[in-house]
C-alpha positions in Angstrom: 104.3 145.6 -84.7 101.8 142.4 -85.0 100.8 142.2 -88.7 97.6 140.2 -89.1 95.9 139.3 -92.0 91.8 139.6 -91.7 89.4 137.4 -93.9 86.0 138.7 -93.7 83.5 135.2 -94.2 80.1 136.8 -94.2 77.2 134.0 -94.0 75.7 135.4 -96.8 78.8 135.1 -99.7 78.3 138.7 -100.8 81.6 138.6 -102.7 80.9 135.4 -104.7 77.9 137.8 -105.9 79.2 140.8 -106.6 82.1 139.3 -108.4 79.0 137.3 -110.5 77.2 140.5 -111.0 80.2 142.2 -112.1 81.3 139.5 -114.2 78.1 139.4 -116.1 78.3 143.3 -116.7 82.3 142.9 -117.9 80.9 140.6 -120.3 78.1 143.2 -121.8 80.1 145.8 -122.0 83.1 143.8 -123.8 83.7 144.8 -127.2 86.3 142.3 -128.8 89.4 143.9 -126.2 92.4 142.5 -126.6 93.3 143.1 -123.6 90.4 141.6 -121.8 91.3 138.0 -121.4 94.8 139.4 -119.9 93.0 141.8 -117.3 91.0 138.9 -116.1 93.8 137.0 -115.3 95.7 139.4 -113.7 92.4 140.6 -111.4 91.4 136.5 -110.3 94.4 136.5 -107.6 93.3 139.8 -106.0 89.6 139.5 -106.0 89.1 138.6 -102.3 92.0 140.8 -101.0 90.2 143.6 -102.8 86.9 142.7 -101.3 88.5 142.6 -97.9 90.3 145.8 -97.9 87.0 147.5 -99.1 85.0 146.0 -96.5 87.1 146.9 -93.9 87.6 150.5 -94.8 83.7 151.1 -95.3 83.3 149.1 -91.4 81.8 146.3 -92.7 79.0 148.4 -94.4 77.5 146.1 -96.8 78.0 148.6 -99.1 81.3 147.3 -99.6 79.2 145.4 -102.2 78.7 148.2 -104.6 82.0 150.0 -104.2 83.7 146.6 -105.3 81.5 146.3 -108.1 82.4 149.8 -109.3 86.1 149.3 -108.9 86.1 146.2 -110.9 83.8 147.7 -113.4 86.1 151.2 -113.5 89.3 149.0 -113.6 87.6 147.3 -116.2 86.9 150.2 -118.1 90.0 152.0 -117.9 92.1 149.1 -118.1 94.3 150.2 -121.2 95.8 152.9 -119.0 97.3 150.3 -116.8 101.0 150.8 -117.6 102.6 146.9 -116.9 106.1 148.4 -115.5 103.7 149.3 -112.7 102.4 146.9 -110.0 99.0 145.7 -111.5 98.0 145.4 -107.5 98.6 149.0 -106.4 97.0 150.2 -110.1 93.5 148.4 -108.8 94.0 149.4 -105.1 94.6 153.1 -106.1 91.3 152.4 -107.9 89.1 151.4 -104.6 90.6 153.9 -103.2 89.3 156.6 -104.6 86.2 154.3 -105.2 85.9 154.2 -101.5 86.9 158.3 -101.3 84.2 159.3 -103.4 81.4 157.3 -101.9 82.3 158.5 -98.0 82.1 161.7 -99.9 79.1 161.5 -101.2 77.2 160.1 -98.1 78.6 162.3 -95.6 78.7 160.3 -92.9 80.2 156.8 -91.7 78.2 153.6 -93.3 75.6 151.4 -91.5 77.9 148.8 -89.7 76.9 145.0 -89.7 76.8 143.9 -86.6 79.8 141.5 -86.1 80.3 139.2 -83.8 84.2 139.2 -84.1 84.5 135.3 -82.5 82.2 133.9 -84.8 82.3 136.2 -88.3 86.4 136.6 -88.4 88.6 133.7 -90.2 92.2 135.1 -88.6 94.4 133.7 -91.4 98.0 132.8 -89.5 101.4 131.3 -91.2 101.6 127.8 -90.2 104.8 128.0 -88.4 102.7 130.5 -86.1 101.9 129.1 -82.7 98.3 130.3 -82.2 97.3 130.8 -78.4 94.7 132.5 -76.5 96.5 134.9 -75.6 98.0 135.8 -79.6 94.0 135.5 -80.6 92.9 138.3 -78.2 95.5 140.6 -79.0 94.7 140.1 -82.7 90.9 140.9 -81.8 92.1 144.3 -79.6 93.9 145.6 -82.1 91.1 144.6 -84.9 88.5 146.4 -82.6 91.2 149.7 -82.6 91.1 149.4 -86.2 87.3 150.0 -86.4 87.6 152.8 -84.1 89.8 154.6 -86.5 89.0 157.8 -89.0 88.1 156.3 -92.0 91.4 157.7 -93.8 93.4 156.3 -91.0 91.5 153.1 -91.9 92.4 153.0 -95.3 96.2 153.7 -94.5 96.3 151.2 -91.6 94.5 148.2 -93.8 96.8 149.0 -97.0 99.9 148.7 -94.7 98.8 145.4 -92.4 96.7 144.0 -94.1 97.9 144.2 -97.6 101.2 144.8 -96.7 101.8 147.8 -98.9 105.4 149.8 -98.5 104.9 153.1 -97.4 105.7 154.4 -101.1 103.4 152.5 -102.3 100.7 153.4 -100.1 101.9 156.9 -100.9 101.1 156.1 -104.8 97.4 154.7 -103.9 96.3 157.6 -101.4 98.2 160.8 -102.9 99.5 161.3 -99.4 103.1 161.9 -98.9 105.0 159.5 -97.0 105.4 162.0 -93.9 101.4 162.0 -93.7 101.4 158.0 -94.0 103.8 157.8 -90.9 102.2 160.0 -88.9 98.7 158.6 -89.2 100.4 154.7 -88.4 102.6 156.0 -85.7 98.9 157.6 -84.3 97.4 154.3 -85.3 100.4 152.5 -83.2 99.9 154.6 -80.1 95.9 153.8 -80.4 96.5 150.3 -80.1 99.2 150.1 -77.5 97.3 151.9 -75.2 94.4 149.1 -76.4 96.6 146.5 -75.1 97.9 148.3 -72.3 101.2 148.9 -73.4 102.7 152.1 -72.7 
């Protein structure tokens, strides 16, 4: 299977605000925290990846915005009960997740999409020893346009896995699903795409 890393660049830099927003709330609501300096550094690598796993999941609603600002803040909040023999990166992605669970549940209904043009608004990020052709880009875009097509809990399990590149355990510790579950829904995800591309 293709893996393909996505990086959403918006002409508007919505992250770059919301991190500002939330960055001027952390420091309101900081009492003299120990453990705040350390959180901050450990959150810095991750920002965009977290940005771009929520965007995705929510269909590039640009309430992606708000649901990154309340997983920082709730990560932020609850920071102590990060336990550091745990990866700090599936602690703050089990976080969205349920960031991302609870505002689908609570509007019902898929977000308003943006509407992307995939040629101009998506940065495919490749290895440089990849040899990038035509060919390679088009198949990235099918299988991107599958993605969208997905349930949103399909979308969540497909991004954490390709995108993110999360083990199947570890997806299994974000979600709650069990690992049978997981499979299931990528080897559905799999069969989606390969009949996309017209491989059968």
């Amino acid at each position: 299977m293709i893996e393909i890393e996505m990086c959403m660049k918006p002409d508007y830099d919505y992250l770059g605000a919301a991190v500002k927003k939330a960055a001027a709330l952390f420091k309101k609501k900081e009492a003299a925290t120990i453990n705040a300096e350390t959180f901050q550094q450990l959150l810095t690598p991750l920002k965009e990846n977290l940005y771009n796993f929520i965007f995705k999941a929510l269909n590039f609603s640009r309430d992606a915005d708000d649901v990154f600002q309340e997983t920082l803040l709730r990560a932020f909040k609850y920071r102590n009960s990060f336990k550091r023999k745990n990866p700090f990166k599936t602690w703050l992605f089990t976080i969205a997740h349920n960031e991302i669970k609870s505002y689908f549940n609570k509007n019902k209904k898929l977000p308003h999409t943006v509407n992307i043009d995939l040629e101009e608004q998506l940065n495919i990020v490749y290895d440089t020893e990849t040899v990038v052709d035509a060919g390679y880009d088009q198949m990235v875009r099918d299988i991107y346009e599958v993605a969208q097509q997905l349930t949103p809990n399909q979308r969540r399990v497909f991004f954490l896995f390709y995108d993110q590149r999360f083990s199947i355990r570890e997806i299994s510790e974000i979600t709650g699903l069990k690992e049978g579950n997981i499979k299931f829904i990528l080897n559905q995800a799999r069969k989606k795409i390969k009949k996309k591309l017209g491989v059968l």
